[in-house]
Backbone as JSON Lines, residues from 0, in Angstrom:
{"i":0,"aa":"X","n":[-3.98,16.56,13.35],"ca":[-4.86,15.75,12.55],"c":[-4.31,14.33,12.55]}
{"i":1,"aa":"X","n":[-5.04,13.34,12.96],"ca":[-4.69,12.33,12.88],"c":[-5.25,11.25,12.21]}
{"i":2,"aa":"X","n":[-4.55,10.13,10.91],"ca":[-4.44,9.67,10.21],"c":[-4.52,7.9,10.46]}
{"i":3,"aa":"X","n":[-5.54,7.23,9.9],"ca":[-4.99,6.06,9.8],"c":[-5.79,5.19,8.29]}
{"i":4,"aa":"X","n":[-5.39,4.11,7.6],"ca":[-5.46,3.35,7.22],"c":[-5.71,2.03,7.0]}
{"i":5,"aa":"X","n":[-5.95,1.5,6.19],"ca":[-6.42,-0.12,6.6],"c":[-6.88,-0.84,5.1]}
{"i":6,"aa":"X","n":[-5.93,-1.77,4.5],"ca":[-6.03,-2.76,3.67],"c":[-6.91,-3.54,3.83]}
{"i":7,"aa":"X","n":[-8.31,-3.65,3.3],"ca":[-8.49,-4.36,3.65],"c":[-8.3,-5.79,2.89]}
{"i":8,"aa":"X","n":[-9.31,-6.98,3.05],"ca":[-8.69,-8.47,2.58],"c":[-9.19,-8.56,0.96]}
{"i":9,"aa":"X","n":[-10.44,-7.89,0.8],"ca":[-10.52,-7.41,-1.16],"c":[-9.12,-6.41,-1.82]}
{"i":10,"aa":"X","n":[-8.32,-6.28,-1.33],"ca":[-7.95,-5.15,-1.69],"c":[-7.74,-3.58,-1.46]}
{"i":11,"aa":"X","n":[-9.11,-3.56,-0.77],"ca":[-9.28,-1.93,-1.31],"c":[-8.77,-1.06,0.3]}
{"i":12,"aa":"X","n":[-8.82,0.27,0.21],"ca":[-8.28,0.89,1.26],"c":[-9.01,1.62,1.91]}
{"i":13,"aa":"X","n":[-8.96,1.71,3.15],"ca":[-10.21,2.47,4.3],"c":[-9.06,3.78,4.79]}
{"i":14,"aa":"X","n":[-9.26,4.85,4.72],"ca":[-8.4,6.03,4.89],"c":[-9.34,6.83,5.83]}
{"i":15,"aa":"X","n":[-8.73,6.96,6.9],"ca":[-9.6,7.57,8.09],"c":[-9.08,8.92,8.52]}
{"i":16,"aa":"X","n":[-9.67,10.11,8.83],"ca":[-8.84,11.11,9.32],"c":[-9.48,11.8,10.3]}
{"i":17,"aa":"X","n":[-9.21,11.83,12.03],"ca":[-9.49,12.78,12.56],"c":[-9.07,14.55,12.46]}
{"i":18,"aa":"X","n":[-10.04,15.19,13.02],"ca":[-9.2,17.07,13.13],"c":[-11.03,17.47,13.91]}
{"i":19,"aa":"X","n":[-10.18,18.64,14.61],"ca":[-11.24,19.03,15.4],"c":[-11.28,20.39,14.7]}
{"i":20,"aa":"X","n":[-12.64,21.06,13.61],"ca":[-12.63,21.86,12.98],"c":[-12.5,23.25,14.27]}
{"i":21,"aa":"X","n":[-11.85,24.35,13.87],"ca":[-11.59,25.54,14.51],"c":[-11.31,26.54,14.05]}
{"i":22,"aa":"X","n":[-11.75,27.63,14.51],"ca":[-11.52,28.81,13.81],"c":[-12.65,28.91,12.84]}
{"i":23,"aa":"X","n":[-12.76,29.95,12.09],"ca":[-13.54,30.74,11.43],"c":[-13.72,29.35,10.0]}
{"i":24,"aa":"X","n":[-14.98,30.34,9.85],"ca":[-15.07,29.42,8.74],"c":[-14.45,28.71,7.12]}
{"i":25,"aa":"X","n":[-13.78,30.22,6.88],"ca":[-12.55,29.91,6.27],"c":[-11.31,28.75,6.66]}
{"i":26,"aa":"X","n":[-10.94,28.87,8.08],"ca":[-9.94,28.32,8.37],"c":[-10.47,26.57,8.44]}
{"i":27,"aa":"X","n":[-11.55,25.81,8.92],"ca":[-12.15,25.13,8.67],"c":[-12.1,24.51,7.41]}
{"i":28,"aa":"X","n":[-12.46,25.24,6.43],"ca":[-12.4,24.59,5.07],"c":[-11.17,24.68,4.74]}
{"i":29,"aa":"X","n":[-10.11,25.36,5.56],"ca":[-8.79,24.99,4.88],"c":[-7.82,23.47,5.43]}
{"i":30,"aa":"X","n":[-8.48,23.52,6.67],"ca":[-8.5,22.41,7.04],"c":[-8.82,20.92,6.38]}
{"i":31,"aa":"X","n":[-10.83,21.16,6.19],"ca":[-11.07,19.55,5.11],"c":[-9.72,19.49,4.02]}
{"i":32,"aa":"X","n":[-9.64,20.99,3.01],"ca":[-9.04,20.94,1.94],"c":[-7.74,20.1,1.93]}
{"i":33,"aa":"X","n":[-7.29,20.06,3.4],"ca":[-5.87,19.51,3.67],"c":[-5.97,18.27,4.23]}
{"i":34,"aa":"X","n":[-7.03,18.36,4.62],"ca":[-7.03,16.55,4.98],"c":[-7.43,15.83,3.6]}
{"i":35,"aa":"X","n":[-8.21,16.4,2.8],"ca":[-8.49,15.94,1.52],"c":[-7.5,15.62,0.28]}
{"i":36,"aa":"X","n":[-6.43,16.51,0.47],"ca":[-5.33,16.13,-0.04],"c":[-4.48,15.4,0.64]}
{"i":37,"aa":"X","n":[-4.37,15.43,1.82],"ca":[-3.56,14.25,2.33],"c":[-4.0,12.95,2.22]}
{"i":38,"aa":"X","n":[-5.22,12.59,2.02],"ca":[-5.9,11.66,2.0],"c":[-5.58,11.1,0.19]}
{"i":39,"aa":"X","n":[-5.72,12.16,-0.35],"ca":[-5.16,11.72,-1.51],"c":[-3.82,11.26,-1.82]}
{"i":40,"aa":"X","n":[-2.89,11.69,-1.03],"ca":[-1.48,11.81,-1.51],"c":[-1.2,10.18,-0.79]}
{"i":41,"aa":"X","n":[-1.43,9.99,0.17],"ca":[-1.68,8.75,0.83],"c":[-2.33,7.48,0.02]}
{"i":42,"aa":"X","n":[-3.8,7.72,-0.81],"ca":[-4.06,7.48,-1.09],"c":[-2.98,5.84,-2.87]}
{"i":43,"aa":"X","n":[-2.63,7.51,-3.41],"ca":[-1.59,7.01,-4.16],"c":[-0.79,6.69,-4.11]}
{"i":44,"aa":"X","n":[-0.09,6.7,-2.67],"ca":[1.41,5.94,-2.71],"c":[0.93,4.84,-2.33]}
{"i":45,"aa":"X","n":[-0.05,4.66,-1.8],"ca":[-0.24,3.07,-1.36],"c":[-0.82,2.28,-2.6]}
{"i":46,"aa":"X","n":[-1.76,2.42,-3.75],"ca":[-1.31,2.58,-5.13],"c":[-0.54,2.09,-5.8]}
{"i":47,"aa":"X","n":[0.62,2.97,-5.67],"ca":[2.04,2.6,-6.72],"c":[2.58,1.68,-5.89]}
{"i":48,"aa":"X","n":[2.53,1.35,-4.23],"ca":[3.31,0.49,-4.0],"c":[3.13,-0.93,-4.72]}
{"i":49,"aa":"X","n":[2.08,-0.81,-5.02],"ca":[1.39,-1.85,-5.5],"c":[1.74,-2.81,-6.79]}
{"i":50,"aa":"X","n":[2.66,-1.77,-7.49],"ca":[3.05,-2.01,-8.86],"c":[4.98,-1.82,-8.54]}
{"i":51,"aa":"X","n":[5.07,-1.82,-7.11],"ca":[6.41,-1.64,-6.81],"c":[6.91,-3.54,-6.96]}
{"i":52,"aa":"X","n":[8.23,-3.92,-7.15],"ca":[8.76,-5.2,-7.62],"c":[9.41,-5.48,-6.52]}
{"i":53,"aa":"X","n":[8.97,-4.85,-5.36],"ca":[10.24,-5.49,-3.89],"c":[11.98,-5.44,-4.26]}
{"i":54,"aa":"X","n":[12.23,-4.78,-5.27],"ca":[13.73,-4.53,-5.58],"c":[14.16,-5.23,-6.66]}
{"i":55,"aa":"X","n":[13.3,-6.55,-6.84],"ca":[14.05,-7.23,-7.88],"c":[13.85,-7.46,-9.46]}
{"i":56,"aa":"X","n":[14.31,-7.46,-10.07],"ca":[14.59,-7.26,-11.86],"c":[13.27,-7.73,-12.36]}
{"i":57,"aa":"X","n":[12.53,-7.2,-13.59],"ca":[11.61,-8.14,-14.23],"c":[12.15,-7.82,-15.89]}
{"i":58,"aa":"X","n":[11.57,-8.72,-16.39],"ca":[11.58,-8.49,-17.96],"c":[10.69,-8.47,-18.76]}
{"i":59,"aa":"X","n":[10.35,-7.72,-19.48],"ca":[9.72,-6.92,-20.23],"c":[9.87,-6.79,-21.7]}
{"i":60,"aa":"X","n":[9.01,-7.79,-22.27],"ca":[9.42,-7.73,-23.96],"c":[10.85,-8.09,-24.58]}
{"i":61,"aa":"X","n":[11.48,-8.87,-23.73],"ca":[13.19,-9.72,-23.3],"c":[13.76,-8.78,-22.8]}
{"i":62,"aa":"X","n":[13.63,-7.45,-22.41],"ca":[14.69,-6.63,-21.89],"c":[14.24,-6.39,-20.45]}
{"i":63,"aa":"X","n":[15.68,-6.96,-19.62],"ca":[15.77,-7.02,-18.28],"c":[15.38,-5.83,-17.34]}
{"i":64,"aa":"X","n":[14.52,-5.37,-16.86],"ca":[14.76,-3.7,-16.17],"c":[14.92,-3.69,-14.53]}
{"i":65,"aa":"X","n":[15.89,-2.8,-14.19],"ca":[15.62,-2.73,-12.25],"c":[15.76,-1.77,-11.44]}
{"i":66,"aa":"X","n":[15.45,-1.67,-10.73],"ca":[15.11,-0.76,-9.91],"c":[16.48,0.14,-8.94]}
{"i":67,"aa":"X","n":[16.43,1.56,-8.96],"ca":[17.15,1.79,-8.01],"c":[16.86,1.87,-6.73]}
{"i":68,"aa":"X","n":[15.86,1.5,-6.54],"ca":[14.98,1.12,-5.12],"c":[14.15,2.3,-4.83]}
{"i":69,"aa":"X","n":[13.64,2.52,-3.64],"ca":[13.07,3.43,-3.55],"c":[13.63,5.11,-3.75]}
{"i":70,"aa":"X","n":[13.44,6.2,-3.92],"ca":[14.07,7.31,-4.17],"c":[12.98,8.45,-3.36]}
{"i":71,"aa":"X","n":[13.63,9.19,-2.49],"ca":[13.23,10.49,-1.51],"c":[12.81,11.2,-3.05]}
{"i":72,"aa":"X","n":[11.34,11.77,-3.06],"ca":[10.76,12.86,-3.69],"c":[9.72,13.82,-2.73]}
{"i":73,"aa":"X","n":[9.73,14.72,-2.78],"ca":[8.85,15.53,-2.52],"c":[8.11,16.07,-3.21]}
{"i":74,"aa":"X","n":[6.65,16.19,-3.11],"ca":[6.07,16.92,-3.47],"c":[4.92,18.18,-3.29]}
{"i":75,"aa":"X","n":[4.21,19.22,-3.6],"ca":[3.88,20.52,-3.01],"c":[2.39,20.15,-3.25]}
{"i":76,"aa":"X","n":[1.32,19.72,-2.14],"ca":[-0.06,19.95,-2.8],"c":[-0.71,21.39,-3.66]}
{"i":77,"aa":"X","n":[-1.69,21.02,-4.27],"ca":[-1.63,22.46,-4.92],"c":[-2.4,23.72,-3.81]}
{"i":78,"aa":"X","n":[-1.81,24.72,-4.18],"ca":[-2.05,25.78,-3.11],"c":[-1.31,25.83,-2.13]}
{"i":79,"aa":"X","n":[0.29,25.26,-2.22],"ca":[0.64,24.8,-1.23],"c":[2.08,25.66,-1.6]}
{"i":80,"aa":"X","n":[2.83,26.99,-1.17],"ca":[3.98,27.42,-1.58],"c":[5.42,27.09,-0.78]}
């Protein structure tokens, strides 16, 4: 399945996904279901980057706050063991 993206110059985000549906009809819809969540999960990190500070300190009601930079998380879409 292949994936692409695109900022555009308002802002907003164009999220594109090829897959060549196969298999039974079940397997098909398990397919959209997963491009649909990937599309989401994608969706939101590009999102939060948004509200990300490039590393450096801001302040907030006088108290200084900062970042430990980015941090490795994983997470499980649902239906996903």
């Amino acid at each position: 399945m292949e994936k692409s993206y695109k900022i555009e110059s308002d802002g907003s985000i164009s999220i594109t996904f090829n897959f060549k549906p196969e298999g039974s009809m079940l397997e098909q819809e398990e397919q959209i279901a997963a491009a649909l969540s990937e599309a989401g999960r994608l969706a939101s990190e590009l999102s939060l980057k948004s509200f990300d500070t490039g590393g450096e300190s801001i302040i907030v009601n006088n108290e200084k706050l900062s970042s430990r930079g980015e941090e490795k998380k994983t997470t499980k879409p649902p239906g996903v063991e």
